[in-house]
Backbone as a ProteinNet text record, in pm:
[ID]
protein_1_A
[PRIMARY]
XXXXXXXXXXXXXXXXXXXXXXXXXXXXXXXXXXXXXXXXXXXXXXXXXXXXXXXXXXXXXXXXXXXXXXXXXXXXXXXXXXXXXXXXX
[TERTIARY]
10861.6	10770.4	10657.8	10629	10512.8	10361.4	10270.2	10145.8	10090.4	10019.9	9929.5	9851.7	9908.5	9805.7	9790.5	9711.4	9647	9745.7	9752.4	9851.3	9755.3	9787	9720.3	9857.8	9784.9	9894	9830.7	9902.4	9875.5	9969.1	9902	9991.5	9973.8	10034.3	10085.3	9955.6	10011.7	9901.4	9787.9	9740.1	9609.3	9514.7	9449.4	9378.6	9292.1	9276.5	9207.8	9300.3	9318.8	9404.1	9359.6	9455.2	9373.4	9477.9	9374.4	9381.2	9483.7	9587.5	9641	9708.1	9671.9	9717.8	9933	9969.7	10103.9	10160.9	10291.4	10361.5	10468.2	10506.5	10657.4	10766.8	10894.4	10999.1	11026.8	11113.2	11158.5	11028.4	11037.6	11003.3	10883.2	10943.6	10866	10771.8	10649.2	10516.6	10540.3	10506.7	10538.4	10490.2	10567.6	10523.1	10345.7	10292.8	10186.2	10198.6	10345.6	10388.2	10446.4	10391.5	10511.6	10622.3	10659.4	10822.3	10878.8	10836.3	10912.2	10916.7	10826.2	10814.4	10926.9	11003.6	11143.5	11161.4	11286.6	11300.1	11290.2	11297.8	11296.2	11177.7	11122.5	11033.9	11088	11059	11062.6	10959.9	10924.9	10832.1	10761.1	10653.9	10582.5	10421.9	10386.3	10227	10187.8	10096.3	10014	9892.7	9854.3	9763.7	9715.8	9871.6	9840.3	9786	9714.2	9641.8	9755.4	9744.8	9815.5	9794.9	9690.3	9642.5	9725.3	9706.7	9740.7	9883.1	9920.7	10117.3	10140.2	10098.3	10108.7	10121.5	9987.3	9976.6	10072	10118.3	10188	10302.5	10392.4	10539.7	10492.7	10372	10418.6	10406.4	10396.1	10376.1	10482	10421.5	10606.4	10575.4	10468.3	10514.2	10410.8	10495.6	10446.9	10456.9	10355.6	10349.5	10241.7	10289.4	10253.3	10237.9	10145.3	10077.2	10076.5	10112.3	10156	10057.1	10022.4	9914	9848.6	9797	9731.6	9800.7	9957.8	10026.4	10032	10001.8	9986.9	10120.3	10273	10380.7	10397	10441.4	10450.3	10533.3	10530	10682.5	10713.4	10791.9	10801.4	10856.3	10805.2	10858.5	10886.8	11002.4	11046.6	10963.6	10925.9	10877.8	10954.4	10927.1	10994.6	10911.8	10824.8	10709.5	10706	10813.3	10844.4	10864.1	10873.6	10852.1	10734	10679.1	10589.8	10666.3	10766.5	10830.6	10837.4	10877.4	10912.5	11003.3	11044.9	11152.7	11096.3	11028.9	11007.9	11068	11105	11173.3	11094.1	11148.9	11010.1	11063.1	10958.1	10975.9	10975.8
7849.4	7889.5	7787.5	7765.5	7676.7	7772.7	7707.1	7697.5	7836.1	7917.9	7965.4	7897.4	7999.4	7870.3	7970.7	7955.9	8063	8062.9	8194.4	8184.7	8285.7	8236.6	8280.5	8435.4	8532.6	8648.1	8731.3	8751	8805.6	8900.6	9012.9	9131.8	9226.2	9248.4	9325.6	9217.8	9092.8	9019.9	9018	9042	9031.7	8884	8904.6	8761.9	8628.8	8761.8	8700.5	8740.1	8622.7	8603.4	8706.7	8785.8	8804.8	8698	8648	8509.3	8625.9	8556.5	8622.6	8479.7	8552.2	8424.6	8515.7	8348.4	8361.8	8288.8	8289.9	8225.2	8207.5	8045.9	8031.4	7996.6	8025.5	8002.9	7820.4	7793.8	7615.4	7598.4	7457.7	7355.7	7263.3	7250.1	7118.8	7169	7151.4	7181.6	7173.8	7257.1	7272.1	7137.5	7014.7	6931.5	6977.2	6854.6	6874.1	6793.2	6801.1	6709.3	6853.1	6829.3	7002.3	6979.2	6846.6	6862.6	6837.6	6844.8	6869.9	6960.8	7058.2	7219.6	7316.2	7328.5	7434.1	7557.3	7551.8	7627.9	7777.4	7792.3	7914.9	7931.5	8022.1	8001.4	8143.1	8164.4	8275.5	8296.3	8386.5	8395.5	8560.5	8543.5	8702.1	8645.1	8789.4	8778.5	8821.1	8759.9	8780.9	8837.7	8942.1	9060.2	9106.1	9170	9224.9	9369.5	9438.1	9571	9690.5	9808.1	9921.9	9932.5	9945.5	9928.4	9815	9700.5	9588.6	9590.3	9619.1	9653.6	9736.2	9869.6	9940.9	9897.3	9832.5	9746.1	9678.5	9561.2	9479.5	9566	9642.2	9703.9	9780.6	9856.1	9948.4	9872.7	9719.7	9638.2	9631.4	9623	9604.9	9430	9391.5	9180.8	9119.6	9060	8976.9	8836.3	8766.9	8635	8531.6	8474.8	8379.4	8226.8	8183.9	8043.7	7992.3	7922.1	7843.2	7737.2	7683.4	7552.4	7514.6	7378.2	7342.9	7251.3	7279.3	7263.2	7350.9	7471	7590.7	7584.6	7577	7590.1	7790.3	7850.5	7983.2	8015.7	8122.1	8168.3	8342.4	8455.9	8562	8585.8	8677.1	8696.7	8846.7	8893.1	9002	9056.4	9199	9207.4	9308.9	9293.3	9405.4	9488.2	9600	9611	9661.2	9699	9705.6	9600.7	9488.4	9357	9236.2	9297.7	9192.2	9091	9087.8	8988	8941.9	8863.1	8806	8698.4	8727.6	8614.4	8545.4	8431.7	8378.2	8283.3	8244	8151.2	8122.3	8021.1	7914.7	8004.2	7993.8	8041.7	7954.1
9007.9	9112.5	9125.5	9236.3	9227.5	9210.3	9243.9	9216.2	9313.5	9278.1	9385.4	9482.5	9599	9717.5	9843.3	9911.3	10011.4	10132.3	10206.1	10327.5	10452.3	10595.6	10682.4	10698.1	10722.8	10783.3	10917.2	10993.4	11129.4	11171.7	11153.1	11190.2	11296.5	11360	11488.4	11556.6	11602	11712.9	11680.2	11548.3	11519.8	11548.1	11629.5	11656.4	11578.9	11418.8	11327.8	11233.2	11146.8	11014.6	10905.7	10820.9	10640	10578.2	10500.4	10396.2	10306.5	10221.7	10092.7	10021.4	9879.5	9773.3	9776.2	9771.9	9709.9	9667	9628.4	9565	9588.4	9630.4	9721.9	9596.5	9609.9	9524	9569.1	9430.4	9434.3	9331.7	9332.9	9267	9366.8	9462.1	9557.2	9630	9638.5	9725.1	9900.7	9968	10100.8	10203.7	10287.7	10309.3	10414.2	10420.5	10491.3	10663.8	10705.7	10828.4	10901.6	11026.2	11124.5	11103.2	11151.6	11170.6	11011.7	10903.8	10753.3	10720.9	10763	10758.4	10689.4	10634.5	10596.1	10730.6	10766.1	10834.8	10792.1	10681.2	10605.1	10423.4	10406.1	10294.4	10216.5	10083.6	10038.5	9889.6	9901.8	9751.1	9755.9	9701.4	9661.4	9680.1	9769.7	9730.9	9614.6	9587.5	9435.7	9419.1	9355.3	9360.6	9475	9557.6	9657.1	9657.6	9670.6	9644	9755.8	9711.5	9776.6	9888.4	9966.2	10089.6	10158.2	10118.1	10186.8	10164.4	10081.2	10097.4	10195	10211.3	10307.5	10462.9	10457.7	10603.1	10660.7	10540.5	10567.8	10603.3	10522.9	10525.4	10638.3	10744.8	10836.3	10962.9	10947.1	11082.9	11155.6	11262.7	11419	11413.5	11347.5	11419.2	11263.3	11201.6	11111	11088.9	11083.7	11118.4	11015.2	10978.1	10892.3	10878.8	10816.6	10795.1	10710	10626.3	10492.1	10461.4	10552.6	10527.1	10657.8	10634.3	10725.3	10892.1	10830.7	10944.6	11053.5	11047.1	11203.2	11234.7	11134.9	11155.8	11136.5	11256.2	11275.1	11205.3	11094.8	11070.1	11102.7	11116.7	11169.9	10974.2	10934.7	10805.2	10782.9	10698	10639.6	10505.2	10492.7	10375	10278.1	10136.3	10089.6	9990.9	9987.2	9999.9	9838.5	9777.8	9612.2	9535.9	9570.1	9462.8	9541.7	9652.5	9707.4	9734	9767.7	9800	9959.8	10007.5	10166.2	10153.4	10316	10324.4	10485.4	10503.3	10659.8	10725.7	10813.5	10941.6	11027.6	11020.1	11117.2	11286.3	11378.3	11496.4	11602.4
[MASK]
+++++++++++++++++++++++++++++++++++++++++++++++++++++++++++++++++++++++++++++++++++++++++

């Protein structure tokens, strides 16, 4: 697993981001170029609180930010291991 590192999340069209720490699966650090981007990411948020699981698992549109590339991804959650799975959009 790599390193903890902050992610933008936007749920149901929310216009303003909540920041959450996570943790992407692999080895290799996420490039900092758009077009190197992975078409697909997967990992777990990390000390995500009950509330904020909730949120996340009862959303109709989840959307996510990885870095300072503003590469969109639409992501799946699975709200018993904090886990996700995202695709670039």
């Amino acid at each position: 697993m790599n390193a903890v590192q902050n992610s933008k999340i936007f749920l149901n069209n929310a216009l303003k981001p909540t920041h959450m720490q996570i943790e992407l699966d692999g080895d290799a650090p996420l490039p900092n170029t758009i077009k190197e981007m992975p078409d697909q990411v997967t990992g777990q948020f990390v000390g995500l609180e009950p509330t904020a699981n909730q949120e996340i698992a009862a959303a109709w549109k989840r959307v996510m930010i990885f870095n300072a590339t503003d590469v969109l991804y639409t992501f799946t959650f699975d709200s018993a291991a904090s886990r996700f799975a995202a695709r670039k959009r």
